[in-house]
PDBQT receptor file of N, H, CA, C and O in Angstrom, charges set to zero:
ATOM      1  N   UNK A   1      32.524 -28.244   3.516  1.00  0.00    +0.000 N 
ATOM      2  CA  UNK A   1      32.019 -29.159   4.522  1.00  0.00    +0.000 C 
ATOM      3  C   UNK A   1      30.742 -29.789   3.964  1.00  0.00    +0.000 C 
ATOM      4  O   UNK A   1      29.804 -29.098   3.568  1.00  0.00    +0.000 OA
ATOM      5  N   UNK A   2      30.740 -31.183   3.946  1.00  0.00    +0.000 N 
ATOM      6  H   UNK A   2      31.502 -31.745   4.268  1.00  0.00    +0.000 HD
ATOM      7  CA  UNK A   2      29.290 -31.712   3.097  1.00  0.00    +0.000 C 
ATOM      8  C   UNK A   2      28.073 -32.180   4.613  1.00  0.00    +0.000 C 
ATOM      9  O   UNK A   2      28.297 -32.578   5.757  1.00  0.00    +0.000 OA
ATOM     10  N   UNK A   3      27.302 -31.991   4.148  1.00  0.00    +0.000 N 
ATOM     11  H   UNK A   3      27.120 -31.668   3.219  1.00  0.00    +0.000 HD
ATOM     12  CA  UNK A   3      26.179 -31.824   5.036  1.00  0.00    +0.000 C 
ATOM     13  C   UNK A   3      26.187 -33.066   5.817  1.00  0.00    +0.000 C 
ATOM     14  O   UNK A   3      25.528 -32.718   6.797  1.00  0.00    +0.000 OA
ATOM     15  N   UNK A   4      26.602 -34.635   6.068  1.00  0.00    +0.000 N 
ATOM     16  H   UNK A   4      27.137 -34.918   5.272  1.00  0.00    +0.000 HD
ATOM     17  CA  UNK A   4      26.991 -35.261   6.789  1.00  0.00    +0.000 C 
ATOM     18  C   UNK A   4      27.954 -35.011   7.958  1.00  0.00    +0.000 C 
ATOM     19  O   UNK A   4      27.835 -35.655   9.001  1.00  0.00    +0.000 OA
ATOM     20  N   UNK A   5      28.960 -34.028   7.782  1.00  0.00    +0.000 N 
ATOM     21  H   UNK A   5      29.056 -33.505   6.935  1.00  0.00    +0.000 HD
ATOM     22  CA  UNK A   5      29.827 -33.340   8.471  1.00  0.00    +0.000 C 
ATOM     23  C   UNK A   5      29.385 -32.392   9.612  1.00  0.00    +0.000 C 
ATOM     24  O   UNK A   5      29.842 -32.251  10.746  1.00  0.00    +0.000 OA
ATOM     25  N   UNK A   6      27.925 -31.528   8.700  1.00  0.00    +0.000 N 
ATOM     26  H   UNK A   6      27.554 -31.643   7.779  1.00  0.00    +0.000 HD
ATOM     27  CA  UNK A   6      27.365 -30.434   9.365  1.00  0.00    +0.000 C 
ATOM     28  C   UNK A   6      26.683 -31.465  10.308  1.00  0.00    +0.000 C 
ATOM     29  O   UNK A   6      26.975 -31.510  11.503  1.00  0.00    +0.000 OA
ATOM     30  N   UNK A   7      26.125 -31.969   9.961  1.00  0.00    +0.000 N 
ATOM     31  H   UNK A   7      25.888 -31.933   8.990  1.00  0.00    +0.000 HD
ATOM     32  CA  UNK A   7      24.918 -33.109  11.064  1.00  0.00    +0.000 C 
ATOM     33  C   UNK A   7      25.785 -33.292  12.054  1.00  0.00    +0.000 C 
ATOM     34  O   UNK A   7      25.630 -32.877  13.203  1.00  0.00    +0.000 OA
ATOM     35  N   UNK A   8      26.981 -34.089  11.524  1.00  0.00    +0.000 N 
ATOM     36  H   UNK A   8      27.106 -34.425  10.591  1.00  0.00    +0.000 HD
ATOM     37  CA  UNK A   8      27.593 -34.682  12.951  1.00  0.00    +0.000 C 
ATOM     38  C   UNK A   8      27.924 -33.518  13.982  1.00  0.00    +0.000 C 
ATOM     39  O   UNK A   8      27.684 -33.551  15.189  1.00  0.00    +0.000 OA
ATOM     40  N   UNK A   9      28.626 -32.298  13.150  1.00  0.00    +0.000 N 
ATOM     41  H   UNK A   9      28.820 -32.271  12.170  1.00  0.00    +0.000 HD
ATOM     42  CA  UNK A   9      29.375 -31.386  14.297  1.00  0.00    +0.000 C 
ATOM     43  C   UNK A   9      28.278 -30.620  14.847  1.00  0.00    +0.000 C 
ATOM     44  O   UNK A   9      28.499 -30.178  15.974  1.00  0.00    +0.000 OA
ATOM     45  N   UNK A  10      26.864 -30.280  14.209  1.00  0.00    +0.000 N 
ATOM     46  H   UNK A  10      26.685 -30.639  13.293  1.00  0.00    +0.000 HD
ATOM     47  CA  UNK A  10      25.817 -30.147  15.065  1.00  0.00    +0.000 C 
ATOM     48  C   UNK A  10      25.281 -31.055  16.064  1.00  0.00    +0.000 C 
ATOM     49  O   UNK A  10      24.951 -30.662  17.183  1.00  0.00    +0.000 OA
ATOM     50  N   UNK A  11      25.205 -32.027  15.756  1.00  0.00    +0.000 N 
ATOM     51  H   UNK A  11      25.472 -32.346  14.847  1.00  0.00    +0.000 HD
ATOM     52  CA  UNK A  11      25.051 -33.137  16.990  1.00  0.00    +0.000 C 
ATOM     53  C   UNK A  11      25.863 -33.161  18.137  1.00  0.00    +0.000 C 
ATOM     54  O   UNK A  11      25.314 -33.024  19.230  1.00  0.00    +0.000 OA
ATOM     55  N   UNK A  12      27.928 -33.417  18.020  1.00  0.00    +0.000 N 
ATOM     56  H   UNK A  12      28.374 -33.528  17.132  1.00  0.00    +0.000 HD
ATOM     57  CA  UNK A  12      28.358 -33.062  19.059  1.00  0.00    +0.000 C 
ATOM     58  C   UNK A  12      28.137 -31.589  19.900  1.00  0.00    +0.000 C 
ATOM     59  O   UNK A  12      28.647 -31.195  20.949  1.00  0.00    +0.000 OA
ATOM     60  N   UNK A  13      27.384 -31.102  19.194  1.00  0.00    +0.000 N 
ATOM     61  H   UNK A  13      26.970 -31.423  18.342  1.00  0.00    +0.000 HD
ATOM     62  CA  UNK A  13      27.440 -29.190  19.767  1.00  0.00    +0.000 C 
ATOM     63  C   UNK A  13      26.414 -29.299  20.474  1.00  0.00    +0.000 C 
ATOM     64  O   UNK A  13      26.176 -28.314  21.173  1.00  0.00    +0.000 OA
ATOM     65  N   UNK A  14      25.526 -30.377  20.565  1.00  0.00    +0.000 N 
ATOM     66  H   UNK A  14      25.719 -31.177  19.997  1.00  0.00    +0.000 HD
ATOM     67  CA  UNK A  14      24.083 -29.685  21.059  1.00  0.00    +0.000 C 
ATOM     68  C   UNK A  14      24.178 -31.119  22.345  1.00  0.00    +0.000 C 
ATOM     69  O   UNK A  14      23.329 -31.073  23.236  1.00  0.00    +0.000 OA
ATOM     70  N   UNK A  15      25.151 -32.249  22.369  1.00  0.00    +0.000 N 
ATOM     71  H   UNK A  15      25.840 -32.286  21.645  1.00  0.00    +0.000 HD
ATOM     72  CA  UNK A  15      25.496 -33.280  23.076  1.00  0.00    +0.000 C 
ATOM     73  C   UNK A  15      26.437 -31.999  24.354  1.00  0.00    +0.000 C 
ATOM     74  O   UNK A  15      26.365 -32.071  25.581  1.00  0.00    +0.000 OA
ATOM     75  N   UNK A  16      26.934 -31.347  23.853  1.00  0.00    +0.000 N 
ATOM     76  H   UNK A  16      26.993 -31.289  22.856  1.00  0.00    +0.000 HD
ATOM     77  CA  UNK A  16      28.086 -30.887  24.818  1.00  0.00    +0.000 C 
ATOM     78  C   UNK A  16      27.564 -29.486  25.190  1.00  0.00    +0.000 C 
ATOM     79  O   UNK A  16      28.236 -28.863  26.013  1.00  0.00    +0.000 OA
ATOM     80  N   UNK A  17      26.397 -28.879  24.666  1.00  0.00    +0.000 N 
ATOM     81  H   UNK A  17      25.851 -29.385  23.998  1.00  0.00    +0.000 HD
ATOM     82  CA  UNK A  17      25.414 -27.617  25.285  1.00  0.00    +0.000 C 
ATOM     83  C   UNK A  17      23.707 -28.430  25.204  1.00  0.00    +0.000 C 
ATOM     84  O   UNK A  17      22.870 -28.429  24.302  1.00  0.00    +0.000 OA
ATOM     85  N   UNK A  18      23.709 -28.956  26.344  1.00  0.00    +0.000 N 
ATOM     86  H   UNK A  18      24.389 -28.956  27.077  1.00  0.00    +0.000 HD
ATOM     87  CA  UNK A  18      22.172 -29.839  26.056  1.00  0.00    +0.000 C 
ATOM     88  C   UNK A  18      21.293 -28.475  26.723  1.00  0.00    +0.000 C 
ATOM     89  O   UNK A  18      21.521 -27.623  27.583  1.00  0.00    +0.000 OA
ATOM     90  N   UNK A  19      20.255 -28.783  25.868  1.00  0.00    +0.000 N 
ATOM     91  H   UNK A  19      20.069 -29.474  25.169  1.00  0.00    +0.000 HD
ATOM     92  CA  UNK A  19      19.201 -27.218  26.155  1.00  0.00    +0.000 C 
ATOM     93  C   UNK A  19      19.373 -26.273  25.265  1.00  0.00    +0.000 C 
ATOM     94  O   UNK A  19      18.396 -25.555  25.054  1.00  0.00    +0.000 OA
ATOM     95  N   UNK A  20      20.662 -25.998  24.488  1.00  0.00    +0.000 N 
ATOM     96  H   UNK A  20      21.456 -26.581  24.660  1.00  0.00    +0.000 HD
ATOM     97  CA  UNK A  20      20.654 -24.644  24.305  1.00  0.00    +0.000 C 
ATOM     98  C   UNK A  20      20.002 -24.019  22.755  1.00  0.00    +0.000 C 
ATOM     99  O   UNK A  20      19.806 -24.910  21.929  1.00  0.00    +0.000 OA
ATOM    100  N   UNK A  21      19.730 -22.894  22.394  1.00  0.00    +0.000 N 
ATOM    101  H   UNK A  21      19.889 -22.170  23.065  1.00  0.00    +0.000 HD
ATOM    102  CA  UNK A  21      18.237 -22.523  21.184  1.00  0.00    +0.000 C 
ATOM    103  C   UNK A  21      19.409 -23.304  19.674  1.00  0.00    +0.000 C 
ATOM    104  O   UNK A  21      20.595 -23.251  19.351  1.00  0.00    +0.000 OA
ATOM    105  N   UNK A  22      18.546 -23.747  19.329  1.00  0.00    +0.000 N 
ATOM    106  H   UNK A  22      17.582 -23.790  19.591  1.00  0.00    +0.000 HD
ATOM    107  CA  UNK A  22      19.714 -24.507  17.895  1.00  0.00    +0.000 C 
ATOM    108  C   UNK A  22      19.684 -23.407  17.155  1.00  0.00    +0.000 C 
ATOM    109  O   UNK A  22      19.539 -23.740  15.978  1.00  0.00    +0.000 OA
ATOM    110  N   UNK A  23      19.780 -21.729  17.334  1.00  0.00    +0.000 N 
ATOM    111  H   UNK A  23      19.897 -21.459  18.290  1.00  0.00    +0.000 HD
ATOM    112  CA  UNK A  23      20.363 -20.589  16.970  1.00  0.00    +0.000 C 
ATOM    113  C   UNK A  23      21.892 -20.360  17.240  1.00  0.00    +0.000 C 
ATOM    114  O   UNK A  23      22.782 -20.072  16.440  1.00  0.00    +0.000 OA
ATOM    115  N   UNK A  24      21.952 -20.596  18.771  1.00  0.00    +0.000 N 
ATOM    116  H   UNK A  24      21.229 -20.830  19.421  1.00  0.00    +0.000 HD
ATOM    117  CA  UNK A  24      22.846 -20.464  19.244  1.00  0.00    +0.000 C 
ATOM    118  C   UNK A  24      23.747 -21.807  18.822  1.00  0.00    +0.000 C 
ATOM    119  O   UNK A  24      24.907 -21.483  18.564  1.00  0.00    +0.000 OA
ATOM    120  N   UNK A  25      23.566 -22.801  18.731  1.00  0.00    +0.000 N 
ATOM    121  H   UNK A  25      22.625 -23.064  18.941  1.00  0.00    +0.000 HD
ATOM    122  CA  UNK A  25      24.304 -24.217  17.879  1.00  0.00    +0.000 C 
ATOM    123  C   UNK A  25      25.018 -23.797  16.727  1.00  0.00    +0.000 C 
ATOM    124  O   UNK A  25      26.179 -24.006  16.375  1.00  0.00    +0.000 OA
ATOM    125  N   UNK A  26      23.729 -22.919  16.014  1.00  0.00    +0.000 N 
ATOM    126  H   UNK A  26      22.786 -22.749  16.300  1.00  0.00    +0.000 HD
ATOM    127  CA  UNK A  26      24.261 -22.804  14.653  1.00  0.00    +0.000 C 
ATOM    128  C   UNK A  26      25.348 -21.220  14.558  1.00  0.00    +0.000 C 
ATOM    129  O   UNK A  26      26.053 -20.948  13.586  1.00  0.00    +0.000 OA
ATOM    130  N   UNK A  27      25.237 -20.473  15.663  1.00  0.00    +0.000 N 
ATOM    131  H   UNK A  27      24.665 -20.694  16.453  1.00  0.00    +0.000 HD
ATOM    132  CA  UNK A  27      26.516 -19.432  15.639  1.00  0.00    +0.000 C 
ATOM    133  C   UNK A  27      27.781 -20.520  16.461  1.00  0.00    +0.000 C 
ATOM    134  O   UNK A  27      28.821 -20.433  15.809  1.00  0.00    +0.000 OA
ATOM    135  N   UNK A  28      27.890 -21.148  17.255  1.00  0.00    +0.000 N 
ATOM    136  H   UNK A  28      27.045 -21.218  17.785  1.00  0.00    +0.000 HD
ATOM    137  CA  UNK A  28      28.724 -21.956  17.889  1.00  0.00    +0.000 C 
ATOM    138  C   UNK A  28      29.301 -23.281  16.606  1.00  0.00    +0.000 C 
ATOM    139  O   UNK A  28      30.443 -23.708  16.780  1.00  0.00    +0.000 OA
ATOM    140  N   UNK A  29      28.788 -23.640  15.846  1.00  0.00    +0.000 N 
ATOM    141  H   UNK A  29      27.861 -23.293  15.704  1.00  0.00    +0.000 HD
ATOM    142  CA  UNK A  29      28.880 -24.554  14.792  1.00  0.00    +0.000 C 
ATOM    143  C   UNK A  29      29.821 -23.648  13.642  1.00  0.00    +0.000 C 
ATOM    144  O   UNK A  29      30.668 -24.153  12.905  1.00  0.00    +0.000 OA
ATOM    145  N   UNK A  30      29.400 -21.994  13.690  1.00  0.00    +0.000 N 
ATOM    146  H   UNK A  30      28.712 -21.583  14.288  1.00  0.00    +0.000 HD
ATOM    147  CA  UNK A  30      29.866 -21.246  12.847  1.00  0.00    +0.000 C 
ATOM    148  C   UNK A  30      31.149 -20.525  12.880  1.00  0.00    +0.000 C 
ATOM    149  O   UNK A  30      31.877 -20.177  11.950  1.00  0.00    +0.000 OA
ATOM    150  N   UNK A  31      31.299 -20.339  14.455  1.00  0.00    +0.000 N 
ATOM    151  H   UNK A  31      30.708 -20.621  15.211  1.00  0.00    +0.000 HD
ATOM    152  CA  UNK A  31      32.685 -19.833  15.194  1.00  0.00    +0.000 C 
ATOM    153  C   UNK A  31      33.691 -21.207  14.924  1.00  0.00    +0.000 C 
ATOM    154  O   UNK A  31      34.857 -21.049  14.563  1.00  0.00    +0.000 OA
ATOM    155  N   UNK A  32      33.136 -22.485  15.128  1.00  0.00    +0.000 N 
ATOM    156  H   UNK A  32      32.188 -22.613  15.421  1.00  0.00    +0.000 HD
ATOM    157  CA  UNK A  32      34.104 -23.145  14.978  1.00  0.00    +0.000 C 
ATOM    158  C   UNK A  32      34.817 -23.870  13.660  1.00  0.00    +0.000 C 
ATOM    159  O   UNK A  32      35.950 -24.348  13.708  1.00  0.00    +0.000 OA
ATOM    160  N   UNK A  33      33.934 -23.877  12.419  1.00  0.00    +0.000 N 
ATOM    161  H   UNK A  33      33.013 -23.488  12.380  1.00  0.00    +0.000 HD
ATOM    162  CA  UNK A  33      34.080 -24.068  11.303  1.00  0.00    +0.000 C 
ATOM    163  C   UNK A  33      34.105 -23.117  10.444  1.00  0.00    +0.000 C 
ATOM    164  O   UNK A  33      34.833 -23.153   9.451  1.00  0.00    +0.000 OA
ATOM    165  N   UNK A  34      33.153 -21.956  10.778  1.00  0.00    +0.000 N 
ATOM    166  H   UNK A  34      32.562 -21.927  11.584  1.00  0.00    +0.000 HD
ATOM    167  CA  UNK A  34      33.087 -21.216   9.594  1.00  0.00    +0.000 C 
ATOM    168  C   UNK A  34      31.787 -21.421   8.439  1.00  0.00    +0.000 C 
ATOM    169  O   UNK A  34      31.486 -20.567   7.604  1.00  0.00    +0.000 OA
ATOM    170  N   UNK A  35      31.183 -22.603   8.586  1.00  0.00    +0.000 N 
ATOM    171  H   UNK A  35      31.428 -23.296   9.264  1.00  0.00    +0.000 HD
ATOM    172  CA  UNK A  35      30.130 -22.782   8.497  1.00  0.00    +0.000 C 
ATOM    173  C   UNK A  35      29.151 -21.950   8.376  1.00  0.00    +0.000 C 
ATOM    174  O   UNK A  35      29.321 -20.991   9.129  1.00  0.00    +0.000 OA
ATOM    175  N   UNK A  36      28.264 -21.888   7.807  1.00  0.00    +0.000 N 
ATOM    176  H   UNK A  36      28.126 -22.667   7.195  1.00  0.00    +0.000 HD
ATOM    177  CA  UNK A  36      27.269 -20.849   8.274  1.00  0.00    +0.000 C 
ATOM    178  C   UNK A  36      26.238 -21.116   8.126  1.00  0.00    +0.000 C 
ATOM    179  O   UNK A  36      25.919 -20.762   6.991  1.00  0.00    +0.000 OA
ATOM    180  N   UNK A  37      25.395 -21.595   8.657  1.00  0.00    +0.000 N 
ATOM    181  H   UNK A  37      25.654 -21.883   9.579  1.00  0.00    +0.000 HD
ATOM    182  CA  UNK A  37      23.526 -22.623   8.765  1.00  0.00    +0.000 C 
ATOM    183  C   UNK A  37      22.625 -21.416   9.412  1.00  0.00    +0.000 C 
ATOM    184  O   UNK A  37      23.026 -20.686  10.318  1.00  0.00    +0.000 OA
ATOM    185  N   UNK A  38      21.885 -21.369   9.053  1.00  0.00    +0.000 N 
ATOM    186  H   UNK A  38      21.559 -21.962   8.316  1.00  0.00    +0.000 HD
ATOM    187  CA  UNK A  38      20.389 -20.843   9.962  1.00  0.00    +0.000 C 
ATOM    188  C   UNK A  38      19.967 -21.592  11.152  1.00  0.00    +0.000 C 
ATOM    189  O   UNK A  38      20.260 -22.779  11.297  1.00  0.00    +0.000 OA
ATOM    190  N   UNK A  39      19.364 -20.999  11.906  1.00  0.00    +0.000 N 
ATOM    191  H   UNK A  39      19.126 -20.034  11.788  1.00  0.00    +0.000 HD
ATOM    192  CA  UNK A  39      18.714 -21.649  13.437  1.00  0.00    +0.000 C 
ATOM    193  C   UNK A  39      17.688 -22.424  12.579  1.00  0.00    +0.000 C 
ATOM    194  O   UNK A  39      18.257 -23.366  12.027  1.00  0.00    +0.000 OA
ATOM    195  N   UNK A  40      17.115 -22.394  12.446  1.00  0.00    +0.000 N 
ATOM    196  H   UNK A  40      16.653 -21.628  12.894  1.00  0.00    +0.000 HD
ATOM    197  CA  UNK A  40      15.698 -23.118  11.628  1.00  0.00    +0.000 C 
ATOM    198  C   UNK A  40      16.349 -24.204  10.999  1.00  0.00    +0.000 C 
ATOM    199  O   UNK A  40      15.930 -25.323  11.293  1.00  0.00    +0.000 OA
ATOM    200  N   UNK A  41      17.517 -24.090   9.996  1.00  0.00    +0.000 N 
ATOM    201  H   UNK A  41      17.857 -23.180   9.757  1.00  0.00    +0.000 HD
ATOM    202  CA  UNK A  41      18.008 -25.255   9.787  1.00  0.00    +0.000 C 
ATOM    203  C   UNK A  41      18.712 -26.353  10.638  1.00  0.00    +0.000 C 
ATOM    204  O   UNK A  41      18.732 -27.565  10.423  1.00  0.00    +0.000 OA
ATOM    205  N   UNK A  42      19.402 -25.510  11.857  1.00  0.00    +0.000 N 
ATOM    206  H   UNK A  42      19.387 -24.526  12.032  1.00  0.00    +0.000 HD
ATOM    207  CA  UNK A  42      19.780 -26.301  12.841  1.00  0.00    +0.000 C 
ATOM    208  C   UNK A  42      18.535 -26.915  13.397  1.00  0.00    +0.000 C 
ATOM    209  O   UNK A  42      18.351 -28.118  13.214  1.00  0.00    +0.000 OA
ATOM    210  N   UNK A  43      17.864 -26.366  13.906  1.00  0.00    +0.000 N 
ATOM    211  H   UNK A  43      18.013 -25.388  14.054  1.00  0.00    +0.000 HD
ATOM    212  CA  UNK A  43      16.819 -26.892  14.678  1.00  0.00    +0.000 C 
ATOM    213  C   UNK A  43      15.916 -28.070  13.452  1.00  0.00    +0.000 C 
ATOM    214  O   UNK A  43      14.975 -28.740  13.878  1.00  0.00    +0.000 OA
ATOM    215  N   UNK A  44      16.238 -28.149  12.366  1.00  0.00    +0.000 N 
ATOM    216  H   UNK A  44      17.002 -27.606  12.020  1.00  0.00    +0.000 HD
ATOM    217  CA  UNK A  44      15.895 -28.860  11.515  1.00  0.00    +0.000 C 
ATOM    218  C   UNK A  44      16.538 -30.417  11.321  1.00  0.00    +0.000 C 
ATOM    219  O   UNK A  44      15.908 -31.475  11.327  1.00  0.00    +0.000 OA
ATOM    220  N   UNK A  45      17.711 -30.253  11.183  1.00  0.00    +0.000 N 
ATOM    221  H   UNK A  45      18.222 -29.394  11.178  1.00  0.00    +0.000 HD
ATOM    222  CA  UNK A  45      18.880 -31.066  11.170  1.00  0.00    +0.000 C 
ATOM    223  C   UNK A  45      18.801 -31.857  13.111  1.00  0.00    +0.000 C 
ATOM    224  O   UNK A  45      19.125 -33.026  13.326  1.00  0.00    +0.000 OA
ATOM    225  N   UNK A  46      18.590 -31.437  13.600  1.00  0.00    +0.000 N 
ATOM    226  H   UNK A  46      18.328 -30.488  13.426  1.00  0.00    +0.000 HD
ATOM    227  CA  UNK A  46      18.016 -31.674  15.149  1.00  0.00    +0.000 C 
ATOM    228  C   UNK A  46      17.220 -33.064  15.537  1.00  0.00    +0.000 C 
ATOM    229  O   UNK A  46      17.490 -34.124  16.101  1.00  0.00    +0.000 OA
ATOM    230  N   UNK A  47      16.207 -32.514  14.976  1.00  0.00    +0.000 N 
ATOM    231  H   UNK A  47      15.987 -31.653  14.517  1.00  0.00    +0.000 HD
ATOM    232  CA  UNK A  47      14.661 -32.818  14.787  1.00  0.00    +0.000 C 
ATOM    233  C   UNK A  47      14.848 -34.072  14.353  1.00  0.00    +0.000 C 
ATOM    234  O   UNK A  47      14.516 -35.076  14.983  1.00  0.00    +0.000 OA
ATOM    235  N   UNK A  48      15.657 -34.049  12.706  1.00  0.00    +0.000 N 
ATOM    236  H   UNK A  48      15.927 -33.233  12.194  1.00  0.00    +0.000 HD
ATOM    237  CA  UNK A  48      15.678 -35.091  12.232  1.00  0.00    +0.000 C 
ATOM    238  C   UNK A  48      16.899 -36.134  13.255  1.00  0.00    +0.000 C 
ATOM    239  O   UNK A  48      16.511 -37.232  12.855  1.00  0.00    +0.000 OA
ATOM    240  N   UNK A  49      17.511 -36.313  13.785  1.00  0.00    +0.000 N 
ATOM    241  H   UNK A  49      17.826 -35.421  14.110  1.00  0.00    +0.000 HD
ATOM    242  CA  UNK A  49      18.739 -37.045  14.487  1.00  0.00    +0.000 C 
ATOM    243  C   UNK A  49      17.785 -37.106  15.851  1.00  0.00    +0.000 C 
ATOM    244  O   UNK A  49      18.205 -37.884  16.708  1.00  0.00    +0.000 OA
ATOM    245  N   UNK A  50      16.902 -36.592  16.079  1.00  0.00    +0.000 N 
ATOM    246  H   UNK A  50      16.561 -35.960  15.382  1.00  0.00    +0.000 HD
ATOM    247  CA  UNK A  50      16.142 -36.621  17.213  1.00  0.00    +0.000 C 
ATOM    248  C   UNK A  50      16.489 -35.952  18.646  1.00  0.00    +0.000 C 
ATOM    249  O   UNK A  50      16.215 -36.351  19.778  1.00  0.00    +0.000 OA
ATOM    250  N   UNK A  51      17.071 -34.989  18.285  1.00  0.00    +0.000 N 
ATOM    251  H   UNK A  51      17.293 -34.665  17.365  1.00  0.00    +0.000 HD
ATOM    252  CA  UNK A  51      17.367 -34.098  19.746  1.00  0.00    +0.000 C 
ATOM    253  C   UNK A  51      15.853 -33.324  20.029  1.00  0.00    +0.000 C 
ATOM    254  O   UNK A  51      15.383 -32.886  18.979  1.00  0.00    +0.000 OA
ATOM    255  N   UNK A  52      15.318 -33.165  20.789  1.00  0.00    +0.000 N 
ATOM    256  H   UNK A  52      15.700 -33.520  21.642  1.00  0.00    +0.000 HD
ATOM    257  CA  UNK A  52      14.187 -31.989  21.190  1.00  0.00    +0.000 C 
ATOM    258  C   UNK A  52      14.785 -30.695  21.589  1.00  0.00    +0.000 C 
ATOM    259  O   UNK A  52      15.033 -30.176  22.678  1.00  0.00    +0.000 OA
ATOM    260  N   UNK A  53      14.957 -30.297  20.181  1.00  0.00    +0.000 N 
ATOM    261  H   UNK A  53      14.755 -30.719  19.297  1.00  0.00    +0.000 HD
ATOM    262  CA  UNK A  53      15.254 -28.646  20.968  1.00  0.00    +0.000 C 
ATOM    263  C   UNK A  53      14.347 -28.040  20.345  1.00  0.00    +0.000 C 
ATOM    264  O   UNK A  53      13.952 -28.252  19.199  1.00  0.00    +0.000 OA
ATOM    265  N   UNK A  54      13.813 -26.857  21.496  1.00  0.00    +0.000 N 
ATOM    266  H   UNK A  54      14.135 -26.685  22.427  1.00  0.00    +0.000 HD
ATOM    267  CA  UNK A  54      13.209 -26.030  21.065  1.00  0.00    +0.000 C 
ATOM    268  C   UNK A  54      13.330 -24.673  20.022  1.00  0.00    +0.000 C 
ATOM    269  O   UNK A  54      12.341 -23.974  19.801  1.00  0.00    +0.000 OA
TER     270      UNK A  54
């Protein structure tokens, strides 16, 4: 999966759980791909696309 891929399917994940810790994005991102990102990187990847999660 190339990191354009990860952005997007983190973006729909956090569009369709608004609020929730971009820890939990990144185990939900991971159940569904297999993927495997850090919260810090989610919440990174976030930041940059401009979601405010904490």
């Amino acid at each position: 999966m190339d990191p354009a891929e990860v952005q997007q399917r983190l973006k729909r994940l956090a569009q369709a759980h608004p609020g929730e810790h971009p820890y939990t994005l990144a185990l939900k991102l991971q159940a569904e791909s297999g993927k495997i990102i850090t919260g810090q990187l989610a919440k990174q990847i976030l930041q940059r696309l401009g979601h405010d999660q904490t």
